[in-house]
C-alpha positions in Angstrom: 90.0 -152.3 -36.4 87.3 -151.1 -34.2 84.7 -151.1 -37.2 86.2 -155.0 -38.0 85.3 -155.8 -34.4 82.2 -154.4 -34.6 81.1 -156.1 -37.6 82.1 -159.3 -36.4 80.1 -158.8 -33.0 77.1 -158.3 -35.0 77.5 -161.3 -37.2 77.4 -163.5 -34.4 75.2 -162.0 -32.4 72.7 -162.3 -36.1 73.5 -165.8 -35.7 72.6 -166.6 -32.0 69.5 -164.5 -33.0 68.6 -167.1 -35.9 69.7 -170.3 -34.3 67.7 -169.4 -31.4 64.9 -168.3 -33.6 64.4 -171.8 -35.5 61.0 -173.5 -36.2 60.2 -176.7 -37.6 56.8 -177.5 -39.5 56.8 -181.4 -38.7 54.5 -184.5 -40.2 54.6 -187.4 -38.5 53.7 -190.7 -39.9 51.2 -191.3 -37.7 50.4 -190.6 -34.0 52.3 -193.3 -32.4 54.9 -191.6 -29.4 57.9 -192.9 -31.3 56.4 -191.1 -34.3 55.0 -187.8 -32.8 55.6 -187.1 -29.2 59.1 -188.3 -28.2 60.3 -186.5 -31.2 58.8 -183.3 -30.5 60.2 -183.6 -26.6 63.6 -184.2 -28.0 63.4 -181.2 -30.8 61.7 -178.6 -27.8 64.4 -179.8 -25.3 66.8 -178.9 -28.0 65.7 -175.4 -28.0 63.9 -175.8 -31.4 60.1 -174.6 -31.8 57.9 -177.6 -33.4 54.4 -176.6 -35.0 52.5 -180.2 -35.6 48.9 -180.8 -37.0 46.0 -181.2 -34.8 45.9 -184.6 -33.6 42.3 -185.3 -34.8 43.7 -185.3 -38.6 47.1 -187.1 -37.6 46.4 -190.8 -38.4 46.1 -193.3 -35.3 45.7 -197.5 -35.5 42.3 -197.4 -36.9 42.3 -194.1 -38.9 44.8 -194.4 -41.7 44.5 -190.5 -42.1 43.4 -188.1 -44.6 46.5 -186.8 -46.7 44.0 -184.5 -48.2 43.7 -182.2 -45.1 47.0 -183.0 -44.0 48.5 -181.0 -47.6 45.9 -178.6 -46.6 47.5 -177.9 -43.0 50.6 -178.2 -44.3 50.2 -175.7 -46.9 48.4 -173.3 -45.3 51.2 -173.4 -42.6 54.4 -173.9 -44.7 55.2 -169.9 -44.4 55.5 -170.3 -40.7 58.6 -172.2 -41.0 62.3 -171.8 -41.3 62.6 -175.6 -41.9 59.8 -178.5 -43.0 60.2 -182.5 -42.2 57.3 -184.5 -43.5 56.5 -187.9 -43.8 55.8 -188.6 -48.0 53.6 -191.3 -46.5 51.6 -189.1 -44.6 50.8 -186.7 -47.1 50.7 -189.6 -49.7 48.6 -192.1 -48.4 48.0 -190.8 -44.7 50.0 -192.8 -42.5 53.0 -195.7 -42.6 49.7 -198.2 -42.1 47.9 -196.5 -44.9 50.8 -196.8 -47.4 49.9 -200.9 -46.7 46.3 -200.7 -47.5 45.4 -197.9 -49.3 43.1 -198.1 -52.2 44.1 -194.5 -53.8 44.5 -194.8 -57.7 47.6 -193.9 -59.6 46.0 -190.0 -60.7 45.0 -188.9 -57.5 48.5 -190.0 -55.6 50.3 -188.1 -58.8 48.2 -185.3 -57.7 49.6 -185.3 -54.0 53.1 -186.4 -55.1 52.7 -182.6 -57.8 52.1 -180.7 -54.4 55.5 -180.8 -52.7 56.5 -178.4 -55.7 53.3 -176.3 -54.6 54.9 -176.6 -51.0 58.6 -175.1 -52.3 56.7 -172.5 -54.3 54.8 -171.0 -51.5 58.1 -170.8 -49.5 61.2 -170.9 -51.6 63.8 -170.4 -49.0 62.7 -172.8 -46.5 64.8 -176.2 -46.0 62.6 -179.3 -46.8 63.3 -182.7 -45.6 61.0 -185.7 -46.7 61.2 -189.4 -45.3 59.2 -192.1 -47.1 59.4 -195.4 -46.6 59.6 -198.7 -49.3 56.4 -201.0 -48.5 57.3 -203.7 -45.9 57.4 -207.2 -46.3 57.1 -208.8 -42.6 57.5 -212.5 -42.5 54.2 -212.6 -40.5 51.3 -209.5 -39.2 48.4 -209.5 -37.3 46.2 -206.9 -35.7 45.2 -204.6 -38.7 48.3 -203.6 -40.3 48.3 -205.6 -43.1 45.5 -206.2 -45.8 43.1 -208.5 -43.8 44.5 -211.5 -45.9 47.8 -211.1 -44.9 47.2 -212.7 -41.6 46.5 -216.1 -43.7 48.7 -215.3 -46.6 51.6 -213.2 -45.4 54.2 -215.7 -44.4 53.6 -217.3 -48.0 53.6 -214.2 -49.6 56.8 -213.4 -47.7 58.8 -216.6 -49.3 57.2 -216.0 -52.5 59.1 -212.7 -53.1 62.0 -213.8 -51.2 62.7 -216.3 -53.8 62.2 -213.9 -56.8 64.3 -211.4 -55.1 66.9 -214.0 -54.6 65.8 -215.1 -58.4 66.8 -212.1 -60.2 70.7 -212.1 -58.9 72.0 -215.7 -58.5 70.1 -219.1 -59.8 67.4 -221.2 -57.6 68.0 -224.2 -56.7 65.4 -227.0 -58.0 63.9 -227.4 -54.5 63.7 -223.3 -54.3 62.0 -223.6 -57.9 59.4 -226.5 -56.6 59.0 -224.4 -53.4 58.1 -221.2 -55.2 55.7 -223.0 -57.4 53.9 -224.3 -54.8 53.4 -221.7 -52.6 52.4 -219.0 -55.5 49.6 -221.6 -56.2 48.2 -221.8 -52.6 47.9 -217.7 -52.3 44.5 -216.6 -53.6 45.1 -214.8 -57.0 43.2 -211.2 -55.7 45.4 -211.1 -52.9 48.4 -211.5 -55.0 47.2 -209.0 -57.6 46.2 -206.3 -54.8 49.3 -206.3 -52.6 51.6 -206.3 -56.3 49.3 -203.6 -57.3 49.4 -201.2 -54.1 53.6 -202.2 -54.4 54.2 -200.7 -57.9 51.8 -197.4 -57.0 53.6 -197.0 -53.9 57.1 -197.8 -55.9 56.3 -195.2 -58.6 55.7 -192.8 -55.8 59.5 -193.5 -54.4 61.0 -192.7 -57.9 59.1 -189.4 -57.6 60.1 -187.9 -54.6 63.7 -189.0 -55.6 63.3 -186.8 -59.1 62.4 -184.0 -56.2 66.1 -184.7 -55.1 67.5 -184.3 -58.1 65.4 -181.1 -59.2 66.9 -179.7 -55.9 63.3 -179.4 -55.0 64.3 -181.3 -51.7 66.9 -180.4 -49.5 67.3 -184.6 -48.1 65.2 -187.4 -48.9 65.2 -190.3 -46.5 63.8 -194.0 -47.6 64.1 -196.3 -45.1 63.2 -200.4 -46.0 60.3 -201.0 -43.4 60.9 -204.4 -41.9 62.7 -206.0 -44.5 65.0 -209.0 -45.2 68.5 -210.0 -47.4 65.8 -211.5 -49.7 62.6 -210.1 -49.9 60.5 -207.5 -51.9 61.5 -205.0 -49.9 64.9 -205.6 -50.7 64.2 -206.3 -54.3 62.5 -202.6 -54.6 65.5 -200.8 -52.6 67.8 -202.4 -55.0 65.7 -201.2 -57.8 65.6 -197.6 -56.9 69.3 -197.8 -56.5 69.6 -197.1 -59.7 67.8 -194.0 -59.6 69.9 -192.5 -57.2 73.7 -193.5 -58.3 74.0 -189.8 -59.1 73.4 -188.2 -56.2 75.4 -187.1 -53.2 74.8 -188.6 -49.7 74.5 -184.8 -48.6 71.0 -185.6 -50.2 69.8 -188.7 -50.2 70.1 -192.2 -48.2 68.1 -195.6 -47.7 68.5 -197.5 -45.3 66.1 -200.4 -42.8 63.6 -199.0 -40.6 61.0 -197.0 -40.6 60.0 -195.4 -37.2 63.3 -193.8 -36.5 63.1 -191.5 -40.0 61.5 -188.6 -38.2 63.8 -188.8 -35.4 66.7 -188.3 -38.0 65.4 -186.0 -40.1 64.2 -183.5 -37.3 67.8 -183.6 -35.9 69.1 -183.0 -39.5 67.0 -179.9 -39.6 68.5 -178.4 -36.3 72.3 -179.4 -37.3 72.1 -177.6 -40.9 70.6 -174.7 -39.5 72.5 -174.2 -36.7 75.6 -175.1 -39.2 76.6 -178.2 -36.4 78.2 -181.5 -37.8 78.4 -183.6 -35.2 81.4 -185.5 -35.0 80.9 -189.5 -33.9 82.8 -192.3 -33.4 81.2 -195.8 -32.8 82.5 -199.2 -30.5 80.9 -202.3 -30.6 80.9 -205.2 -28.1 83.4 -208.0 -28.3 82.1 -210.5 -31.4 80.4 -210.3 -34.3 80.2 -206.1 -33.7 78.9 -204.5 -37.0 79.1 -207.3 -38.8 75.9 -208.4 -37.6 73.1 -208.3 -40.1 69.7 -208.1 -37.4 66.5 -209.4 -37.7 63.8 -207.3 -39.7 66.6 -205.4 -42.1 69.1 -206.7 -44.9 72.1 -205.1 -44.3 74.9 -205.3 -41.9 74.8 -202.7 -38.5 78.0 -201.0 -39.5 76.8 -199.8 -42.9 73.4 -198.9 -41.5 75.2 -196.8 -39.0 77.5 -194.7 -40.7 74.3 -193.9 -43.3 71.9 -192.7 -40.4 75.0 -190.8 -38.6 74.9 -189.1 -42.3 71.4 -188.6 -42.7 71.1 -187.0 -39.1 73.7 -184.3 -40.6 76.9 -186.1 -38.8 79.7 -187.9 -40.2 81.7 -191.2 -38.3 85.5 -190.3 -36.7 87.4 -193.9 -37.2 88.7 -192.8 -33.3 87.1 -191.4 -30.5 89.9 -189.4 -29.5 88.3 -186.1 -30.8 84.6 -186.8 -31.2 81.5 -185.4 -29.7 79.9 -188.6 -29.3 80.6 -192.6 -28.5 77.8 -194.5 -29.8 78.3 -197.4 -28.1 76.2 -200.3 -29.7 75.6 -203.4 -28.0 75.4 -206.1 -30.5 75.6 -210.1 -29.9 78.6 -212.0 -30.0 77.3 -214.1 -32.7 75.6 -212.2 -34.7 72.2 -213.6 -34.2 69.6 -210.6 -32.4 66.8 -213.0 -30.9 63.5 -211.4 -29.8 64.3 -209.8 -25.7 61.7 -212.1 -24.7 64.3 -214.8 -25.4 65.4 -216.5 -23.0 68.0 -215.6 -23.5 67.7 -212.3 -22.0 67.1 -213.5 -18.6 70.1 -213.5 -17.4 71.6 -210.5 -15.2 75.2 -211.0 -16.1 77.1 -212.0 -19.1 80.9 -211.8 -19.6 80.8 -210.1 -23.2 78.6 -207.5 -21.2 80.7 -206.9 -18.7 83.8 -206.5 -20.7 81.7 -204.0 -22.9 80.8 -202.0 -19.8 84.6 -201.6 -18.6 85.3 -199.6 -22.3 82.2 -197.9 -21.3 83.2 -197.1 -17.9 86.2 -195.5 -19.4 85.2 -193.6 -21.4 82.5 -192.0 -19.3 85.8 -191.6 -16.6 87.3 -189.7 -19.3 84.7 -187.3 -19.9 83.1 -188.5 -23.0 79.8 -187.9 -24.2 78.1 -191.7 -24.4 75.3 -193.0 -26.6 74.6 -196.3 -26.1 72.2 -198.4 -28.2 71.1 -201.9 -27.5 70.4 -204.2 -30.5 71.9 -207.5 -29.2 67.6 -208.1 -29.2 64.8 -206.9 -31.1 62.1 -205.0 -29.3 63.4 -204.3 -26.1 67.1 -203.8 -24.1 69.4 -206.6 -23.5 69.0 -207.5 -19.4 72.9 -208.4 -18.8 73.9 -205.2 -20.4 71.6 -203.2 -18.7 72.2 -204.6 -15.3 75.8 -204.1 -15.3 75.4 -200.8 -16.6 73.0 -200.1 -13.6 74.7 -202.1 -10.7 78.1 -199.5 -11.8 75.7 -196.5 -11.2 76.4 -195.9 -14.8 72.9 -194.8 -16.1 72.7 -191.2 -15.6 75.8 -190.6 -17.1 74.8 -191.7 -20.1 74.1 -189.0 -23.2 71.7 -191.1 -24.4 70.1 -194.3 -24.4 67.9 -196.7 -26.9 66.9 -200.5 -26.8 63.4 -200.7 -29.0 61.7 -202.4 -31.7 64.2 -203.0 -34.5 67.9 -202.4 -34.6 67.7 -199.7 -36.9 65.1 -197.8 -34.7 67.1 -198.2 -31.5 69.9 -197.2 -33.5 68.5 -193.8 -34.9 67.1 -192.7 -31.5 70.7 -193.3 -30.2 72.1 -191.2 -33.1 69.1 -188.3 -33.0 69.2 -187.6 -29.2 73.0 -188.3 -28.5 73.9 -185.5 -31.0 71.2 -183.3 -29.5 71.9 -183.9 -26.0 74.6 -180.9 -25.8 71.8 -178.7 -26.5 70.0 -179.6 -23.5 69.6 -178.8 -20.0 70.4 -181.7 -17.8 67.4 -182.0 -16.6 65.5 -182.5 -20.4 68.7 -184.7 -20.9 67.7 -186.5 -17.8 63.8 -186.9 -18.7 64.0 -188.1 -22.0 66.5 -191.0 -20.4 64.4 -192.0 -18.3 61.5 -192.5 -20.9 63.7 -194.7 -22.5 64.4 -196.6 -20.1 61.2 -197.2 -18.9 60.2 -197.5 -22.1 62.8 -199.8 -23.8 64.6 -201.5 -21.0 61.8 -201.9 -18.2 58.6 -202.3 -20.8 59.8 -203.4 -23.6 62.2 -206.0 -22.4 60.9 -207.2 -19.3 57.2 -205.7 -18.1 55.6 -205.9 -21.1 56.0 -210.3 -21.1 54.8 -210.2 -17.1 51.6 -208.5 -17.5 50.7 -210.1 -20.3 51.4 -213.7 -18.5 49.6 -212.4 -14.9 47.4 -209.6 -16.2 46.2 -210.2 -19.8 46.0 -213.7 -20.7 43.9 -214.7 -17.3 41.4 -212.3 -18.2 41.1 -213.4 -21.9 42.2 -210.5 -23.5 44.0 -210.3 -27.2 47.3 -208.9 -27.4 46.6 -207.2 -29.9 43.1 -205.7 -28.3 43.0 -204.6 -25.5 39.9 -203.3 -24.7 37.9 -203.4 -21.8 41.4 -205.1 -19.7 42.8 -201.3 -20.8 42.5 -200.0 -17.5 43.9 -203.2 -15.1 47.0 -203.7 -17.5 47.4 -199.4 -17.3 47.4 -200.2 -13.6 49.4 -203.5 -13.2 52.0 -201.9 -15.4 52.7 -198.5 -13.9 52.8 -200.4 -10.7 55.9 -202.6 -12.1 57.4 -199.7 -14.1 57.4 -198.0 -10.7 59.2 -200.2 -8.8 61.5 -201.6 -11.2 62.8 -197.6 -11.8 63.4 -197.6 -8.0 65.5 -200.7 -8.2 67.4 -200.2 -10.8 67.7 -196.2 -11.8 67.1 -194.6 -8.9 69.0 -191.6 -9.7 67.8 -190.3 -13.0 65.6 -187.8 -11.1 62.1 -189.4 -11.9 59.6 -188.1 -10.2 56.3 -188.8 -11.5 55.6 -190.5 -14.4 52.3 -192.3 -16.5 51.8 -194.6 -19.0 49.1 -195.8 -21.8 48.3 -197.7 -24.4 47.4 -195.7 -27.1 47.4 -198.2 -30.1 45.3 -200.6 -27.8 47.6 -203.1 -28.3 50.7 -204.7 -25.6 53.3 -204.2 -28.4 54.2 -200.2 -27.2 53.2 -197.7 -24.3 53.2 -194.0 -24.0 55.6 -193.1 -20.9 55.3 -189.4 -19.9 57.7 -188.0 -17.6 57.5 -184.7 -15.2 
């Protein structure tokens, strides 16, 4: 007996030891704070120990990256590791942007795809997780994200494959027919012939790291439809690689929309397996359409994309919260519909949907429950009458978590990623990566962001897009706001100093950092 007890102290004792021990070799996409540095605050506040590359070969807006000394790092590092999350897109074509407008030929990307084997060789026993992403096709782009012509071209180009997605399951119509014939002969035939071109490369590359599934090569591959539609290319490609994958298990592979939440996910995948934690969740959705509601930017409707991300992050959806470790809570409009937050929509302080979604929320927090919430009822940024209420009932820093960004599917996987780390966290980390958000996603994002750009930008002719020499008057203008509107309306989070940037000189996101 004594010998039993013994045995058994040391086994878990050899556990706390290698939980406790856990580092994670991490890639990001590029060097955005989604990308990089709110997922390395979340994973360190965690407990976990993140190793990144320098920032000078980690790709920004104007540097697409070097995958080249990106393998190099990553190779020379690999040993260093007890578990590795890279971006194939990184260490493909050297960042989410480059995968758009890359010039690589077919030989040297098969060269780059060969060394994740290299990788697995040099350190057999380490877990490896790999997120890609199938190419985008956005309805409209601007700012150097695109192929130059995709400014002129892209909304055409957009339709185009939207019709011969829609062409290969049902009949067009003889308008859609007249409409598709038109439009392919008003797009220059290079542009057409590049963007097909970099498509198919960047296609063959996807079935390649999916063969790395099935060769057990990869412990969970990731492909997430970057800003996508029901019909579009984007869809037509995910539906393609479908049949690639029917064989294997969802304990190793998933696709899904978005693209900016995959790291989030797959570092929090990481720390579950290897501290052997499946976090249990259960999911409500505000009166209406709920997750039925197929969002703007993704093909699919909310409820599916959930349960797959709960999956991917290493958790699986409880049908009732009775027994869960976490309510995600996702805020979707009544009808459906997710307008832009600069909507007008979103103006208003007080709605009765939101209120009624608040009293299940205020329950559940009375009971004891740990509560994500995640706001999608608009795209790229909170949803005011939710907030409010949620504010005005002194509700915010009780909340596990909170997310309101860019796409549904982002807000939705930061929701997932740091409500199931959250336990792991002292409430003060807990605390400080709350109040990014919501400086971030609910006082930016939402609100800010339109006002300086109206007062601030605009008078002083800059671009939205280039910021420039206005750089340090907008940094100004908008701390100022962000300041004040924190006092207002979370004053009890615990912020006590905070700054903010513009690292992709552009209005669309800010860096918020947090003491």
């Amino acid at each position: 007996m004594k010998k039993s007890f013994l045995l058994i102290a040391l086994v878990i004792l050899l556990a706390s030891q290698t939980v406790q021990a856990q580092t994670i070799l991490y890639v990001p996409a590029d060097n955005r704070p989604v990308s990089l540095d709110y997922i390395v605050d979340t994973a360190t506040a965690a407990g976990a120990e993140i190793i990144t590359p320098q920032r000078a070969i980690v790709a920004g807006r104007t540097d697409p990256g070097n995958p080249d000394y990106l393998w190099s790092w990553v190779l020379t590092h690999c040993k260093d590791a007890d578990a590795i999350v890279v971006s194939a897109d990184a260490l493909l074509y050297g960042s989410l942007v480059g995968s758009r407008i890359h010039q690589y030929p077919e030989d040297v990307l098969q060269n780059r795809l060969a060394k994740f084997a290299e990788l697995k060789e040099l350190n057999p026993s380490v877990r490896l997780y790999v997120y890609s992403t199938i190419m985008r096709t956005p309805q409209a782009s601007a700012g150097g994200v695109e192929p130059d012509y995709y400014e002129t071209y892209g909304p055409s180009i957009f339709r185009i494959t939207a019709l011969q997605d829609k062409q290969e399951t049902e009949p067009l119509s003889r308008s859609e027919q007249l409409t598709l014939q038109k439009l392919t002969a008003t797009v220059p035939p290079k542009a057409m012939t590049d963007w097909f071109a970099r498509r198919e490369k960047n296609y063959k590359m996807n079935v390649g790291l999916i063969t790395y599934v099935k060769n057990t090569t990869f412990d969970y591959l990731v492909q997430g439809r970057d800003d996508c539609s029901p019909y579009s290319r984007s869809h037509q490609e995910s539906r393609h690689l479908s049949e690639e994958t029917k064989k294997l298990s969802a304990s190793k592979y998933t696709s899904f929309p978005g693209a900016d939440q995959l790291g989030m996910l797959m570092v929090v995948r990481a720390i579950n397996d290897f501290s052997r934690n499946v976090p249990v969740v259960s999911v409500i959705y505000a009166p209406g359409a709920g997750g039925r509601t197929v969002p703007t930017y993704e093909d699919k409707e909310v409820a599916q994309t959930l349960t797959d991300q709960i999956s991917a992050a290493g958790g699986v959806v409880l049908p009732t919260p009775m027994r869960s470790d976490l309510l995600l809570a996702v805020n979707t409009p009544e009808n459906g519909v997710t307008l832009e937050a600069s909507a007008a929509a979103n103006r208003d302080k007080t709605r009765p949907a939101a209120e009624l979604f608040v009293n299940q929320l205020a329950g559940a927090l009375a009971e004891g429950k740990q509560v994500a919430v995640a706001s999608i009822a608009f795209s790229n940024g909170a949803d005011n009458a939710l907030m409010y209420e949620l504010a005005k009932r002194g509700l915010l820093p009780r909340l596990t978590a909170f997310s309101g960004w860019n796409t549904a599917s982002n807000t939705l996987g930061y929701a997932v990623g740091q409500g199931m780390l959250a336990p792991k966290m002292q409430p003060g980390a807990k605390n400080r990566l709350l109040a990014v958000r919501l400086l971030d996603d609910w006082a930016y994002q939402a609100n800010i962001r339109g006002e300086v750009a109206e007062t601030v930008l605009y008078p002083f002719g800059g671009s939205y897009v280039h910021l420039d020499d206005i750089t340090p008057r907008l940094t100004a203008e908008t701390e100022q706001r962000m300041k004040a509107f924190a006092d207002n309306n979370f004053p009890d989070i615990g912020i006590n100093k905070f700054e903010v940037s513009f690292p992709w000189n552009r209005m669309f996101e800010v860096k918020v950092t947090v003491e």
